[in-house]
N, C-alpha and C positions, 0 to 999 in steps of 0.2 A: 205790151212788151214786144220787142221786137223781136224777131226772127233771130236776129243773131245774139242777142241778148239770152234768147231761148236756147241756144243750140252751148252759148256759154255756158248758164246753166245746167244743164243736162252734163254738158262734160265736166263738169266741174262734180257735180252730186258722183258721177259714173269716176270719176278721181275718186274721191271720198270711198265710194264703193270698193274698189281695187284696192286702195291702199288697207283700207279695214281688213278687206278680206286676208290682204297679203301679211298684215300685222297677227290678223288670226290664224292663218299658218304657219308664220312665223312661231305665236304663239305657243301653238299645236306642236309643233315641231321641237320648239326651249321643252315644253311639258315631258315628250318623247326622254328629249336625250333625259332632261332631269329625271324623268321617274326610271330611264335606263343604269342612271349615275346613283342615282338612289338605291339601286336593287342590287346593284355593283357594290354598293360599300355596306349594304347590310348583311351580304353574301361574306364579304372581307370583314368584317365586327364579327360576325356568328361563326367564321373562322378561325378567328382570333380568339372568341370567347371558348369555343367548343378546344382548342389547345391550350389556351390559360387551364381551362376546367378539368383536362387530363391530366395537365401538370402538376395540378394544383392535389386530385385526389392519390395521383402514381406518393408524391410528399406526402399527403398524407396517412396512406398505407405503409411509408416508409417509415412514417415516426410513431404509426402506432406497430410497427415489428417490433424498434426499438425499445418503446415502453413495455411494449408486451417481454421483451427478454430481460425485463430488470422482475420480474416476478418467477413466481414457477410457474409451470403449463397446465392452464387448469383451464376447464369452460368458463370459470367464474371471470376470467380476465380477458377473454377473444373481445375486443373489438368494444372493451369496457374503460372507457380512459380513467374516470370517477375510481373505478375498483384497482388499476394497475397504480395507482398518483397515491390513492391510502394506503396502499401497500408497501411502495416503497418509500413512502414518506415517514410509515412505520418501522420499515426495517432498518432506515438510516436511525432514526430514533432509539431503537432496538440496539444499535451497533455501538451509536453514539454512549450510551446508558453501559454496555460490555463494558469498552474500552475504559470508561472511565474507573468502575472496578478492575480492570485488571491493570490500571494505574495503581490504581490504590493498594490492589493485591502485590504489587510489584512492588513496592514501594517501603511496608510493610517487611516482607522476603529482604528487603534488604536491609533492613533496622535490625530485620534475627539473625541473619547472617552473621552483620557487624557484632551483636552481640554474642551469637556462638563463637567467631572467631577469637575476639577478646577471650572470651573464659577459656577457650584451647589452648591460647599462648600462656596466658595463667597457669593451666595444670601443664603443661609442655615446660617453661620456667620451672616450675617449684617438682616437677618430676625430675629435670637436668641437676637443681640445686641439690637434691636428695641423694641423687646418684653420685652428685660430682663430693658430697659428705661423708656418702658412704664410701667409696675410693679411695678419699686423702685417710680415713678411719683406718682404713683396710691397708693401703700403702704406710701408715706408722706403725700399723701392729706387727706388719713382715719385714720393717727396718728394725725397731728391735727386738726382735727372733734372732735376723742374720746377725746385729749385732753382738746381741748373746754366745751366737754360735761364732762368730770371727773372733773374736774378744770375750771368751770365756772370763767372769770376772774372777775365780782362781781355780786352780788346779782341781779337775776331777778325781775322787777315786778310782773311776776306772779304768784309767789307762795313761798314756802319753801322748806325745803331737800326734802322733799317727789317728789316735778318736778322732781329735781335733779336724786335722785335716779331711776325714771320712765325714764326720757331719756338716764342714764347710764344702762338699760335694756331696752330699744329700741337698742342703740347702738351696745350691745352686741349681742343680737340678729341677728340685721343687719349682722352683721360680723360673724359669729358661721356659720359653713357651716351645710345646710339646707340638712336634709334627705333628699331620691328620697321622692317624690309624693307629696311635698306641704310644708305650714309651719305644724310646730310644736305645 
């Protein structure tokens, strides 16, 4: 081998060498930034997780307040979702089940209603009818009275027009409705 042959060689291996080395700090250096960039976004994930996971428990303290105030305040419910979810799944149950008896109670209530009212008008009718028989009974037997007394059918022995006219002002009387507080 020649000399210069030799000296090619050499720098050519000693290229090889350089470039390797320069590739492996290159290397070294991609490694660097990447495991920098790497530790950078797992820094930014566990960020991000550690505020999802606050947000996530703050909601869910929030919705177990709310379940917890559909029951009453009892130990048996702090923090009990199982025991707050039978509870009010019971008591909607429970409401559901009222309601519908005091449909039915109402319902009912108004069947007697319409029935007492009916029999009221009934005896309210035949009380009117009763009254308005006894009236016209009572208005004929005081027409003829007056009639008697206006039109005597003959002469009394006791007297002349003058009876006459005294009993047809008794009668009138009788009948002329009477101020409050006594006769006239």
């Amino acid at each position: 081998m020649s000399s210069i042959a030799y000296v090619n060689l050499v720098m050519s291996l000693n290229h090889e060498i350089d470039r390797d080395r320069v590739t492996f700090l290159r290397s070294g250096e991609e490694h660097t930034a990447l495991r920098e960039f790497a530790e950078a976004l797992d820094k930014i994930i566990a960020d991000a997780q550690e505020t999802r996971v606050s947000e996530l428990e703050a909601e869910s303290a929030q919705r177990m307040r709310a379940l917890e105030s559909l029951t009453p305040t009892g130990s048996e419910f702090v923090n009990d979702v199982e025991a707050c979810v039978n509870y009010a799944r019971t008591a909607r149950t429970n409401l559901s089940e009222l309601l519908k008896k005091a449909i039915k109670r109402a319902k009912g209530a108004e069947a007697e209603n319409a029935r007492l009212r009916e029999a009221l008008d009934k005896i309210i009718a035949d009380a009117q009818e009763t009254r308005v028989s006894e009236l016209e009974a009572e208005n004929a037997r005081l027409r003829e009275a007056l009639g008697q007394i206006a039109n005597p059918p003959e002469p009394s022995p006791f007297g002349g027009p003058e009876f006459y006219d005294k009993g047809q002002a008794i009668a009138r009387a009788a009948l002329s409705p009477q101020p409050e507080g006594g006769q006239s």
